[in-house]
N, C-alpha and C positions, 0 to 999 in steps of 0.2 A: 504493500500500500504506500502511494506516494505521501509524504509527511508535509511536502512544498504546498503552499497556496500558488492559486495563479497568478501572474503580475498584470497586472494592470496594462491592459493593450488596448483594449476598444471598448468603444461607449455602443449602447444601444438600449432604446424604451422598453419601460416595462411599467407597471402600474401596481402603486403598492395597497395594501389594504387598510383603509381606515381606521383609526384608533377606535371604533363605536365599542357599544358596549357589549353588543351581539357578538363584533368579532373575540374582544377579550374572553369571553366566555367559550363561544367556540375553541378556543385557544387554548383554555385553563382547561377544558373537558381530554381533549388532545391526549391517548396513549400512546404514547410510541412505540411502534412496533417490536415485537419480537425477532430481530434478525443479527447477523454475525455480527462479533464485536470488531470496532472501526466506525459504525454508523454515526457515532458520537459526535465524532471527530469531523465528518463528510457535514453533520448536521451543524456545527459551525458556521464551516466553507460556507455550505448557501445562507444558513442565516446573514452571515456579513456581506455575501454575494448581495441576498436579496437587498439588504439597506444600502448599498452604495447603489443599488439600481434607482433609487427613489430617496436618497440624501436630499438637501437642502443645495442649492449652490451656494458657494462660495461669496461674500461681498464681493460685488463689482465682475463677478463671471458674468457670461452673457447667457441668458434664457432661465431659465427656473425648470425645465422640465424632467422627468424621469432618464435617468441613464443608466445603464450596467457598465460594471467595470471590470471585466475579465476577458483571461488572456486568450489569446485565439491563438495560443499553439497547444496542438493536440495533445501533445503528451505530459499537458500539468494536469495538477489535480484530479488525478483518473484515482476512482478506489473500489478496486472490485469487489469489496464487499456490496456495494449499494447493486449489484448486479443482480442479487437477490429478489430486489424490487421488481425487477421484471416478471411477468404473472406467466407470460407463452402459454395462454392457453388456446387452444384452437379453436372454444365454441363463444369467447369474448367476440360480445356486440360493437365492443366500443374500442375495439383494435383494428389494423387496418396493416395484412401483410401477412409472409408468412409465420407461422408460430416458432420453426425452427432456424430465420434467418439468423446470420450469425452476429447482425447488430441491432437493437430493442432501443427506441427513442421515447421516453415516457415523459408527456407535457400533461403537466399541471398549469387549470385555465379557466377563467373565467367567462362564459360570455357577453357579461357584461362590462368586460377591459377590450379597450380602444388598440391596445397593441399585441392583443392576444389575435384581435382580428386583423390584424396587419397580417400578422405570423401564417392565420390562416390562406388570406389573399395571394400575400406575395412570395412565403416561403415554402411553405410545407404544398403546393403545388409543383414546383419543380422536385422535391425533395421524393415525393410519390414518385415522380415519371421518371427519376433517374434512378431512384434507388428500391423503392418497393415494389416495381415494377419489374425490376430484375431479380429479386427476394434476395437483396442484399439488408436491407432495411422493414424493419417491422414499428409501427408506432400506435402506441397504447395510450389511450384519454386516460385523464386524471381529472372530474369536477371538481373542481378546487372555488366554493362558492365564496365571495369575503367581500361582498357589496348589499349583505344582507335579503331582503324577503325574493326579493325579483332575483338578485343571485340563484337560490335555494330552487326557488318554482325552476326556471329554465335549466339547470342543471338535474331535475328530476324530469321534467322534460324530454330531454334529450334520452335519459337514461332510458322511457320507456316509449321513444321512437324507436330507440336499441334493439326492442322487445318484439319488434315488427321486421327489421331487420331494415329498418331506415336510420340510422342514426345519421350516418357521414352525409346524406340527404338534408338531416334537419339541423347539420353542424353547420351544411355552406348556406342555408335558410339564414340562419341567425346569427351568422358573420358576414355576412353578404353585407355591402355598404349602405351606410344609414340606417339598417338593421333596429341595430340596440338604442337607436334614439327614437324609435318606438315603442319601446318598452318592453319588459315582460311580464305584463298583464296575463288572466286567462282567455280572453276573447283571443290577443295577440299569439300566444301557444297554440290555440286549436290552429290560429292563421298558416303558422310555421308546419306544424303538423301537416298541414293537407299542402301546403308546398312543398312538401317534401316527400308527397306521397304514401305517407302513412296509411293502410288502408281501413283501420276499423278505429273511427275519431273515439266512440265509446266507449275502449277497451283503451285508447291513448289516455283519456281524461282522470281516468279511474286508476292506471298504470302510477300514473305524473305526482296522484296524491297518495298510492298506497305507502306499508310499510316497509318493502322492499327496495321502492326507489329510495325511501326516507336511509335505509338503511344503505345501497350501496353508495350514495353521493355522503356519507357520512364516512362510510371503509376509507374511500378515496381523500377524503378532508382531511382525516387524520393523518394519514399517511402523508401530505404535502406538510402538515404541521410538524411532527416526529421529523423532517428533515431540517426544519426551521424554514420552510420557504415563506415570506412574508410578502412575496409581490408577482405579480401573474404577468405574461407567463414565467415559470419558471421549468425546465426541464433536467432531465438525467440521459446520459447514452453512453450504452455501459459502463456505466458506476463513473460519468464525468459530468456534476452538476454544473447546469448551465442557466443564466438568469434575463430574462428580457431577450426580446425580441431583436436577437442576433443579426450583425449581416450573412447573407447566405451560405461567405465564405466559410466564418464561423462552422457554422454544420458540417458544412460538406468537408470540411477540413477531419473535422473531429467525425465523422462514419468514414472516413477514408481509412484514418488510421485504427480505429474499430474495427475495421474490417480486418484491417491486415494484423493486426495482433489477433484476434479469432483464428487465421489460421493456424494460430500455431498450438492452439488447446486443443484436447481431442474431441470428435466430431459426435454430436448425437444423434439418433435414431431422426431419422426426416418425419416431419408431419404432413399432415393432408396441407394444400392450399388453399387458402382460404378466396371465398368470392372477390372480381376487383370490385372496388366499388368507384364511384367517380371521385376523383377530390374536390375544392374548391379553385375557380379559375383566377388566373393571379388580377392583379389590381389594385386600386391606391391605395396606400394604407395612412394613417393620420400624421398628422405632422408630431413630431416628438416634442413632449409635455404641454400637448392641447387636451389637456384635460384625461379622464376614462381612456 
C-alpha cells in the first residue's frame, strides 16, 4: 500500500455537501464498513481530497469556486485495499460493464451536483466507448445523496428505474442539461421515469418509496461516508481515490495504468457480459463554482 499522498497537480469541480443538519446526522449514523485494514488511512486521503475540492479561496485568488487538488499521475495514492469496494456482481442494476473486467470505476454522486452532471455529459461518455466497450472498464453507481429531501427521492428513484432495468436511461434523464433545475419533485420523477422508459410507472412509484430502495441508497451512503468522501462526485478505480470532476486525462491516465498493473495479478474465472446499455451523450457541462 502506497503511504504517499498525491501532490497537488490539477484543479477540477466538485460540489461539496452542506453543513445542514440532515447531512450531520446522516454522517454521525455513518458505519464504516467492515473491510481490510488500510481503509483508514485511504479514508483520510479522500477526506482531505474531498475538502481541498471545495476549500474557500484564498484572499485575492480569482473565483470562489469548487476545485480538487490531486495528482494526475497514476501511480500515487493507489491502495489496494479499497479494491474490496468493488461489488462485481453480474446481476447489479446500477453497474455498467463487464463484472470481471480487470478495472472497477466506482462514482459516488449526486444528482442533484452540477458537476456530477458534467462528469456524466462530458466524461464518462467517452470513458464507456473507449473502455467498457472493450471490457477493459467496469463502472459501478454509488447514490451518494447530501442535498437533502430531493437528494434522497431521486436517488431512490433511480434505484428502482434499476429495478426495470432502466437505470442508465433514467441516469442520462436526470443529468441531461437543465435537468436538476427542475427539480426533484414527484410529478418530476414519474416525468424522468417515463423518459427513460420505465415501463410499469406503478411498480416505479411504489419501488422509489419502499424499504428496499430506502435501504440500498443508505448501503451506498454509508459507504461514501466510511471513506470520508465529503463532496460529489467523488470516485475510487482500483483502490485510487479520486475527487471532483477530473479532466479526462485524469481517468484515462489512471484505467491505463489499472489496467496494466491487473495484468500482472492472476486472472479470474470470466463472467457473463453484461447488456450494453446507452450512456449519456457528451455536452456542456457548468462553469466551475457556479453554484450545484
Amino acid at each position: 500500500m502506497s503511504k504517499n499522498p498525491p501532490k497537488p497537480a490539477s484543479k477540477a469541480p466538485s460540489t461539496r455537501a452542506p453543513k445542514s443538519a440532515a447531512t450531520s446526522a446522516s454522517a454521525s449514523k455513518a458505519k464504516p464498513l467492515a473491510v481490510v485494514a488500510g481503509v483508514a488511512v485511504a479514508a483520510v486521503l479522500l477526506g482531505v481530497v474531498s475538502y481541498t475540492a471545495t476549500r474557500p479561496a484564498s484572499p485575492g485568488a480569482a473565483g470562489s469556486g469548487s476545485v480538487a487538488e490531486v495528482s494526475a499521475d497514476p501511480s500515487a495514492g493507489v491502495y489496494a485495499e479499497l479494491e474490496a469496494y468493488a461489488r462485481r456482481d453480474a446481476s447489479d442494476k446500477l453497474a455498467l460493464g463487464r463484472a470481471d473486467a480487470p478495472v472497477v470505476l466506482i462514482e459516488y454522486a449526486d444528482f442533484k451536483c452540477g458537476y456530477c452532471g458534467k462528469f456524466a455529459r462530458d466524461t464518462e461518455p467517452v470513458l464507456v466507448k473507449k473502455y467498457v466497450d472493450s471490457g477493459v472498464l467496469r463502472i459501478e453507481w454509488r447514490n451518494f445523496p447530501i442535498f437533502g429531501e430531493e437528494s434522497e427521492a431521486v436517488a431512490r428513484a433511480s434505484w428502482a428505474a434499476g429495478q426495470q432495468g432502466r437505470f442508465w436511461e433514467f441516469h442520462k434523464a436526470a443529468y441531461a442539461e437543465g435537468a436538476k433545475e427542475k427539480g426533484f419533485g414527484k410529478e418530476r420523477l414519474a416525468a424522468l421515469a417515463k423518459e427513460a422508459g420505465v415501463p410499469d410507472a406503478v411498480r416505479f412509484a411504489k419501488d422509489s418509496e419502499g424499504a428496499q430502495a430506502r435501504a440500498a441508497v443508505s448501503t451506498d451512503q454509508e459507504q461514501g461516508y466510511s471513506l470520508g468522501a465529503t463532496s460529489t462526485p467523488s470516485f475510487l478505480i482500483n483502490g485510487r481515490p479520486i475527487a471532483g470532476a477530473q479532466p479526462l486525462e485524469t481517468f484515462t491516465e489512471t484505467i491505463e495504468a489499472a489496467a496494466k498493473a491487473a495484468k500482472t495479478k492472476p486472472s479470474k474465472p470470466s463472467a457473463p457480459a453484461e447488456p450494453s446499455r446507452s450512456a449519456p451523450p457528451a455536452g456542456a457541462g457548468e462553469t466551475p463554482g457556479a453554484g450545484q
